[in-house]
C-alpha positions in Angstrom: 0.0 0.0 0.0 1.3 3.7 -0.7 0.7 6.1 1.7 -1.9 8.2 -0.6 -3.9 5.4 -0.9 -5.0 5.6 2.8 -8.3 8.0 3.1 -7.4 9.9 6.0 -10.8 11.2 8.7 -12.3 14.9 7.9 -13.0 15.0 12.1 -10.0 16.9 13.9 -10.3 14.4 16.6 -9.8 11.6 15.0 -7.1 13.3 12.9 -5.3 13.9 15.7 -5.4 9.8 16.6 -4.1 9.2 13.3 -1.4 12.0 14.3 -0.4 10.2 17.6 -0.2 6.8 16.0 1.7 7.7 13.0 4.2 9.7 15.2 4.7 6.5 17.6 5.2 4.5 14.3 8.1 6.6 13.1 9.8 6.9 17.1 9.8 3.3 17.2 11.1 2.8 14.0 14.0 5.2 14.9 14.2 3.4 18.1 14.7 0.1 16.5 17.4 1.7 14.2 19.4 3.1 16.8 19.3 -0.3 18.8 20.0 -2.3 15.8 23.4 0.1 14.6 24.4 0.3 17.9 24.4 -3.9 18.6 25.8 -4.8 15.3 29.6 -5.3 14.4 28.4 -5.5 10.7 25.5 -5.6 9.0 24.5 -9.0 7.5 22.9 -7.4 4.8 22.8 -4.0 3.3 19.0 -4.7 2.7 17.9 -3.3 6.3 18.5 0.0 5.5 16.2 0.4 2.8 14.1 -1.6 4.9 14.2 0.7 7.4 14.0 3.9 5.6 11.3 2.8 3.3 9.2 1.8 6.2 10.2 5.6 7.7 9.2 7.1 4.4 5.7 5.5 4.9 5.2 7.2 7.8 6.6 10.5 7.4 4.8 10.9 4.5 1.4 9.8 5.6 2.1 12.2 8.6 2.9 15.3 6.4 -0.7 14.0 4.8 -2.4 14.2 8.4 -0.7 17.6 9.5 -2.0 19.5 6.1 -5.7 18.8 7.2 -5.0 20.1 11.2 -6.1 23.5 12.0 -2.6 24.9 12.7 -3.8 26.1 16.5 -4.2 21.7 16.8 -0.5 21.6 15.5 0.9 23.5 17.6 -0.5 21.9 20.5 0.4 18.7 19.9 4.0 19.5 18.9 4.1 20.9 22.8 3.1 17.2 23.7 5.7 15.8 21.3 8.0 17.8 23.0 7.0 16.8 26.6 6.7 13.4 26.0 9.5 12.8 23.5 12.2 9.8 24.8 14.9 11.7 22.1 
């Protein structure tokens, strides 16, 4: 599936679920990079990055989607929460 295939909600609230989830999609992806270049003496395959980034690609994408259709006042907000609640 390519991220403009997924029909997104018109309702700000549930917008803003699709926000939170896609955002704790792309942390743990991050997450799971970090751990996995930080464990490894050498990569068995090459493959895992554009595994990885592809997957990350997905995400960002479909989030750039969701934050085009927030009022910008909703935006803001929740960048304050990422903030607050960010493990980076």
């Amino acid at each position: 599936m390519h991220w403009s295939d997924i029909k997104l909600p018109e309702d700000n609230k549930e917008l803003k679920k699709c926000y939170y989830y896609a955002n704790s999609k792309i942390n743990r992806i991050w997450d799971e990079y970090v751990y996995y270049c930080e464990t490894i003496t050498f990569p068995q395959t090459a493959l895992i990055f554009s595994v990885i980034f592809c997957e990350m690609e997905f995400w960002e994408k479909l989030l750039e989607r969701i934050r085009r259709k927030l009022p910008m006042e909703i935006l803001l907000e929740m960048e304050r929460d990422d903030d607050l609640f960010s493990n980076w």
